[in-house]
N, C-alpha and C positions, 0 to 999 in steps of 0.2 A: 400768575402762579404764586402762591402763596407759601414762604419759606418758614412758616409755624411749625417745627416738628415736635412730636409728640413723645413722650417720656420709652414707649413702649412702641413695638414694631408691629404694623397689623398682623392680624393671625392670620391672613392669608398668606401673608411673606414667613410664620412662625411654620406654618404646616406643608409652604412648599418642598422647605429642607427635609422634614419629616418624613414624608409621602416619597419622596423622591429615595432618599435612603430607605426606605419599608421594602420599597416595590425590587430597589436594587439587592438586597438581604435576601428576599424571599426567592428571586431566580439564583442566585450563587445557594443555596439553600438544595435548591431542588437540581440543581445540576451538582452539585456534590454526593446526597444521598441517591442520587442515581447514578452515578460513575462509579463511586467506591462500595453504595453497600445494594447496590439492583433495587431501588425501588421501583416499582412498576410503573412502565412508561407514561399511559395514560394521568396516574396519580402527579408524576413528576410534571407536564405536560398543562395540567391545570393549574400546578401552584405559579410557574414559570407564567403562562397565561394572566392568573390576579397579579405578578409583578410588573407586568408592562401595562396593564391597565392602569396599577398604580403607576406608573412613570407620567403615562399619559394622564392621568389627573395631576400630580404634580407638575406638568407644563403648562398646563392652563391656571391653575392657581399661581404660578409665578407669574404667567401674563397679566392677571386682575392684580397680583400684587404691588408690580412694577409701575403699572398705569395709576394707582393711587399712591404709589412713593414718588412717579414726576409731578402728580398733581400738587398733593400737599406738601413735598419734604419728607417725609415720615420716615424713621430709619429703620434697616431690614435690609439694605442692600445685598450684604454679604449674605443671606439667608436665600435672599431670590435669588443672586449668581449661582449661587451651590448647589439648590436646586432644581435649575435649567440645567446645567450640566451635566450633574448626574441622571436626569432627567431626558434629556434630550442622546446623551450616549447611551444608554440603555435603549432606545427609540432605533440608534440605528441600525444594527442586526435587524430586525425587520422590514429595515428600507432596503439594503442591500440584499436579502431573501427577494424581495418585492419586485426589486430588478430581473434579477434571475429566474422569478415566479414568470413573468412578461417573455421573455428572451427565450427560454427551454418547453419542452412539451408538460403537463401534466399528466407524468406518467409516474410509478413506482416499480415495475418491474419491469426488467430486460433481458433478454438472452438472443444468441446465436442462431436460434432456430424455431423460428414463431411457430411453425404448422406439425411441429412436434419437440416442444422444447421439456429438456430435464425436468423430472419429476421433482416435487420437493413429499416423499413419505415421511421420513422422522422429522424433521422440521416441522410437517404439518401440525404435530403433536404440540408442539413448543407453542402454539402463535393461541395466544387467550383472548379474552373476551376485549372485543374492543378495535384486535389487529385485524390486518388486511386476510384476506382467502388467500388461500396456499394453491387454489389454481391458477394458470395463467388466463387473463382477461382476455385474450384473442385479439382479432384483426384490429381492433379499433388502435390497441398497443401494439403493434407491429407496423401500422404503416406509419405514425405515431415516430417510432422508435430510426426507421428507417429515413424518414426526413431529417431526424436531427443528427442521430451519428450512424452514417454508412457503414464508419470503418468499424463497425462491430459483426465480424463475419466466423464461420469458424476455420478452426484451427487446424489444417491439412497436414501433416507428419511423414517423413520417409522413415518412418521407427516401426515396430511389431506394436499390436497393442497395451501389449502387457508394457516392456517398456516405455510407453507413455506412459502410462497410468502413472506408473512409478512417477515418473519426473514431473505431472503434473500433482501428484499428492507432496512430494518434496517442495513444490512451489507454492503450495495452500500454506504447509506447515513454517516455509523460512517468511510467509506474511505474518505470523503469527497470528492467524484464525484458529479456529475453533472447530474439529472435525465429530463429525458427529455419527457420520458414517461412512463405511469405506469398502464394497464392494469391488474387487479385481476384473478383469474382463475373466470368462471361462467360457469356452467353448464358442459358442453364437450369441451368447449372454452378454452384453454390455458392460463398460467399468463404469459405478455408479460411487459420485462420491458429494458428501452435503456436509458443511461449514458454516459457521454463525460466523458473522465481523461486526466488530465495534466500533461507532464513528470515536476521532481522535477526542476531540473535547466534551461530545455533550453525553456520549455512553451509549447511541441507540443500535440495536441487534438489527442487524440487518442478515438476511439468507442469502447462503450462494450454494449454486448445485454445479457440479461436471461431469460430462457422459464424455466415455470414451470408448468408439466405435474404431474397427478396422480390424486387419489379419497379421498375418507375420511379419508382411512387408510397409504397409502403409497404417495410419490409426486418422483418424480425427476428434477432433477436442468440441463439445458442447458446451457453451456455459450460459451459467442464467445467477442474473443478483437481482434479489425483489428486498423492498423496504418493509418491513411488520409493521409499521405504523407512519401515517401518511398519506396521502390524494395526492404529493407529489417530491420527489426527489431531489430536484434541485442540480438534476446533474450529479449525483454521489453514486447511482450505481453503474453510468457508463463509467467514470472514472476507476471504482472498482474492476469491473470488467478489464480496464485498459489496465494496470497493474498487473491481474493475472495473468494475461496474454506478454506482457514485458518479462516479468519472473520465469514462466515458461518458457522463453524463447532463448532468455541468459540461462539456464537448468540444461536447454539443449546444448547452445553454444560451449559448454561446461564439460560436458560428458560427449566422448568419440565410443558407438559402438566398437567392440573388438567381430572378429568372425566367430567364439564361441559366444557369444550373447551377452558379454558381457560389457561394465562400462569403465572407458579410462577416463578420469579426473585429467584437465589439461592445466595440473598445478606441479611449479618447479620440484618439488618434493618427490611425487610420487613418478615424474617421468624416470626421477635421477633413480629411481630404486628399478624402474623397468630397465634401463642401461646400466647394465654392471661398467664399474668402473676400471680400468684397466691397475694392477699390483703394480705401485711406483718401487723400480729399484735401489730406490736409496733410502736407507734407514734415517731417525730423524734430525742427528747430524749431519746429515747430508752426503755420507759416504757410503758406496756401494754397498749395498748387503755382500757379509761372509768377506769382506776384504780385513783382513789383518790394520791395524791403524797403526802399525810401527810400521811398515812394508809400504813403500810408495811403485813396486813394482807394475807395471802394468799402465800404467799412469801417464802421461807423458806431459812434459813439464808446462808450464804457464805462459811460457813465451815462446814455444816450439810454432814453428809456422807449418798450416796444413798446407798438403798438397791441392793441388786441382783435383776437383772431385767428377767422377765420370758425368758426363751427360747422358742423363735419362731420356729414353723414349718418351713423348708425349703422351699424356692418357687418352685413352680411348676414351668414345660418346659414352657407354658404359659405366667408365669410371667414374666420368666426370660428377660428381653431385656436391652437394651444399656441405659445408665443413660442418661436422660433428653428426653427421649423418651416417648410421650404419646402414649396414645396407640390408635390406625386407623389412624393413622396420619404418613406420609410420604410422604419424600420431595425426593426422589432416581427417 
């Protein structure tokens, strides 16, 4: 090995750092303008695309660089370290996708109910040139879907259907989606409701739909989340799925029908306002309302000793219940 180094660092160690930071600029670039100001997925999608290409040129250019800085000496080190690394982390987001791509079905759309699942009508509108079909792809997704997560079934309810609806449109909105339309059940007609969601970091619009079926007594819950852009998902809309099914189940847990139809909140606040409180007899001194404060008449002194106090009958099965429990009154 020859220890001659040369005044200047080869341009392949000059242009790894370069390439490396380009390729890394250009995807924080296009995930920015597509998180904050909506640029169009596809557009955002290709520039993200030339910046990993660039990554992946700059890792190869730092390999030829490195092999002729152990050949001859030649300095540049700091140039190649910098960018393999930037180089190589940018790299991994698509190796960890790459696992997941292996591991999960390719699939993008899911729902509750393959052989008649939620309509997407105004969504369909939304999805432009480029995005996925707003119908559902059929059996080949359904059995697909059923191999990998069973537990995506629907949503059985002992509620009326109107009040589902309710509760599951409160459950879209505390996700903070994006409702787009919102049809109540009426009559033999279905609760039809369609939401756009947004992934956490990179911005992409994803469709979610819920049908809500049933009568006065029972309702059941449909849902379906399809991807607008992609051949495959990665596991983000059963996940979605699994969110809305947890929110809706805390929404129930939340709210106790009454027998006029209506719903009680099971927050300290509002039980305390459904149970009047009992008029405490003592003003905020602490002495009996309407007693004169010169008069200790009535009173009896501080070290007076009480008598034996009668013994009480036992309470009846009747009586008996849970302390601070009035009685017809239940909030279960």
């Amino acid at each position: 090995m020859r220890l001659a180094a040369t005044d200047l660092p080869p341009s392949s160690a000059r242009w790894t750092s370069r390439v490396a930071f380009f390729g890394l600029g250009l995807i924080l670039v296009a995930m920015f303008l597509h998180r904050a100001f909506s640029m169009p997925t596809p557009v955002a999608i290709n520039i993200a695309a030339a910046g990993y290409v660039a990554a992946a040129v700059a890792v190869l250019l730092g390999l030829m660089a490195g092999t002729r800085i152990w050949s001859d000496g030649s300095p540049g080190t700091s140039r190649v370290v910098a960018g393999l690394v930037v180089g190589l982390g940018v790299l991994a987001l698509p190796a960890v996708l790459w696992m997941s791509f292996e591991r999960l079905p390719p699939i993008n759309d899911l729902t509750t109910d393959a052989a008649s699942p939620p309509s997407l009508q105004t969504l369909a509108k939304q999805r432009g040139i480029g995005s996925n079909k707003a119908a559902y792809p059929g059996e080949r997704f359904a059995s697909a879907q059923f191999a990998a997560y069973p537990d995506l079934q629907p949503l059985l309810i002992e509620r009326s259907s109107e009040e589902t609806f309710e509760v599951a449109s409160s459950a879209i909105k505390r996700l903070k989606m994006t409702i787009v339309r919102e049809d109540p059940p009426s009559g033999s007609n279905p609760g039809a409701l369609e939401a756009v969601d947004r992934t956490l970091i990179l911005g992409f619009y994803d469709d979610v739909a819920l049908r809500v079926t049933g009568d006065a007594r029972r309702a059941r819950i449909d849902i379906r989340s399809a991807s607008r852009y992609g051949h495959h998902d990665f596991g983000r809309n059963a996940e979605r799925m699994r969110r809305i099914m947890r929110e809706i189940a805390g929404q129930l847990e939340a709210t106790v029908p009454t027998a006029s139809g209506e719903r009680v909140h099971r927050t300290r606040s509002k039980i305390d306002r459904l149970v009047p409180k009992r008029p405490s007899a003592l003003d905020p001194k602490g002495r009996l309302k309407g007693q004169d404060p010169s008069s200790k008449r009535g009173l009896a002194p501080s070290n007076a000793q009480r008598g034996p106090e009668p013994k009480g009958s036992p309470p009846s099965a009747g009586e008996r219940r849970a302390p601070g429990r009035r009685p017809g009154q239940s909030f279960e």
